[in-house]
C-alpha positions in Angstrom: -27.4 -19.2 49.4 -27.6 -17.8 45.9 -30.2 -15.3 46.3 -27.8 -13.6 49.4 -24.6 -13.1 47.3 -23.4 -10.5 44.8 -23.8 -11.6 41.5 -20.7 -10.8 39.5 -22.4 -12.5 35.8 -24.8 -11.7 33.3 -25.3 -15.6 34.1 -25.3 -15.5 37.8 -27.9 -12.2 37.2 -30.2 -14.0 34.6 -30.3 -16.8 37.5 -31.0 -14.6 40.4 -33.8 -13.2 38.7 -35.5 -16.1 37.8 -35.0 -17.4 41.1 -36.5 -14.3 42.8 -39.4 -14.7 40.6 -40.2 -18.5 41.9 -40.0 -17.6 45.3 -42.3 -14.4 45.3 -44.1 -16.6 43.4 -44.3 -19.0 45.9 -45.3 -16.4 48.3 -48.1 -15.3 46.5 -49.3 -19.0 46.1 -49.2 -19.2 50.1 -51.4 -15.8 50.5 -54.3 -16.9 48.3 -54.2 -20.2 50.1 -52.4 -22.9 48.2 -51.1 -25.5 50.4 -48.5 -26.9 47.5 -46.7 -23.5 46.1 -46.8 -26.5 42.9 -50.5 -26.0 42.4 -51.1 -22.7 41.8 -50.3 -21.4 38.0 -48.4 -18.8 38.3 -45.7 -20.8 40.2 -45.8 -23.3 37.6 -45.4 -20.6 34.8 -42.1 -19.6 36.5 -40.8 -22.8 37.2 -41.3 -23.1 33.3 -39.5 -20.2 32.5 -36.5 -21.3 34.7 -36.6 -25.0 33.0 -36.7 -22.9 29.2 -33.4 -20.8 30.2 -31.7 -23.7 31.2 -33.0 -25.4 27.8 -30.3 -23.0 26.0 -28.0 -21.7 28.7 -25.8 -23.7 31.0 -26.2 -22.7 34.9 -23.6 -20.9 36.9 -21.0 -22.8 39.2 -23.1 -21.6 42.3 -26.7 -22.7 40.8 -25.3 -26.3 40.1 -23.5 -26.8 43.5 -27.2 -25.3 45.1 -29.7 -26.5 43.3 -28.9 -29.2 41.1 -29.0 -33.2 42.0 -29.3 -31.3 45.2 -32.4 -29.6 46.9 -31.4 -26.3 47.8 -33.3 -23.1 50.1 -34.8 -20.4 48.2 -35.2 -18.3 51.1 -36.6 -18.7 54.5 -40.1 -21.1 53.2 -39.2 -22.8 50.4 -36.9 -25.5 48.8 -36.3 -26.0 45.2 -34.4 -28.8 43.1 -33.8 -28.5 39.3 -33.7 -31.9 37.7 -31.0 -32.3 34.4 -33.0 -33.7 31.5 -32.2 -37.6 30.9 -33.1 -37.0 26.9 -34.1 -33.6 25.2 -33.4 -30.1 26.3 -36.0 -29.6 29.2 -35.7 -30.7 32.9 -37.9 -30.6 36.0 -37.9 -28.5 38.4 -39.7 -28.9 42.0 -40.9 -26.4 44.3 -42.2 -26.9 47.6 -42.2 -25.6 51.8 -39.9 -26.4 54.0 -41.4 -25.6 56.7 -43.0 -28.4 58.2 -40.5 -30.7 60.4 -39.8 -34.6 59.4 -42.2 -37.0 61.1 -39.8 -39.8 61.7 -36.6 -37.4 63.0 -36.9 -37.0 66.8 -36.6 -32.9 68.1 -33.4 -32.9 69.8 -33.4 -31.3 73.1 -30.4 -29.0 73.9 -29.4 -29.1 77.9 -26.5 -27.0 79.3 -24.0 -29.2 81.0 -23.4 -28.0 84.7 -19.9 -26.4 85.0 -17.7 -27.4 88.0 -17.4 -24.9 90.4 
């Protein structure tokens, strides 16, 4: 995960700040009750910053293979997925929990095989 590795880049630094930013973000969207960390302003505000940097800087190796046409963790709660712009400078990016489980996946249940004897 990219917010769990050294950063050797200004790039990779610029990133992980912005990054860190969304997710306590996010945190503090969950405290004051927001079910959606999307609905709460101050989430949105960072999001917006992270779209504006990638406006005018390209993102690192690491961000693009993370988050990028992909959905990638931001810690424990949260998933994020940066969307490239199809025309103009600006893309999307999507923030929500990850904490609830699919509806249509069935829980697996592990079982330890009995060992011969």
């Amino acid at each position: 995960m990219i917010l769990a590795k050294v950063h050797t880049t200004p790039k990779q630094r610029d990133e992980f700040r912005l990054l860190v930013a969304i997710r306590f973000a996010c945190l503090m969207a969950l405290a004051k009750g927001h079910t959606d960390p999307m609905d709460c302003p101050r989430v949105q505000v960072r999001c917006n910053e992270l779209v504006k940097h990638f406006a005018y800087h390209h993102p690192s190796p690491a961000f693009y293979r993370q988050f990028i046409r992909h959905t990638g963790e931001l810690g424990l709660n949260f998933c994020l997925r940066f969307t490239e712009p199809q025309q103009g400078l600006y893309g999307k990016v999507m923030v929500w929990r990850n904490e609830q489980a699919a509806t249509n996946v069935h829980p697996l249940q592990l079982t330890q095989a009995e060992q011969p004897t």
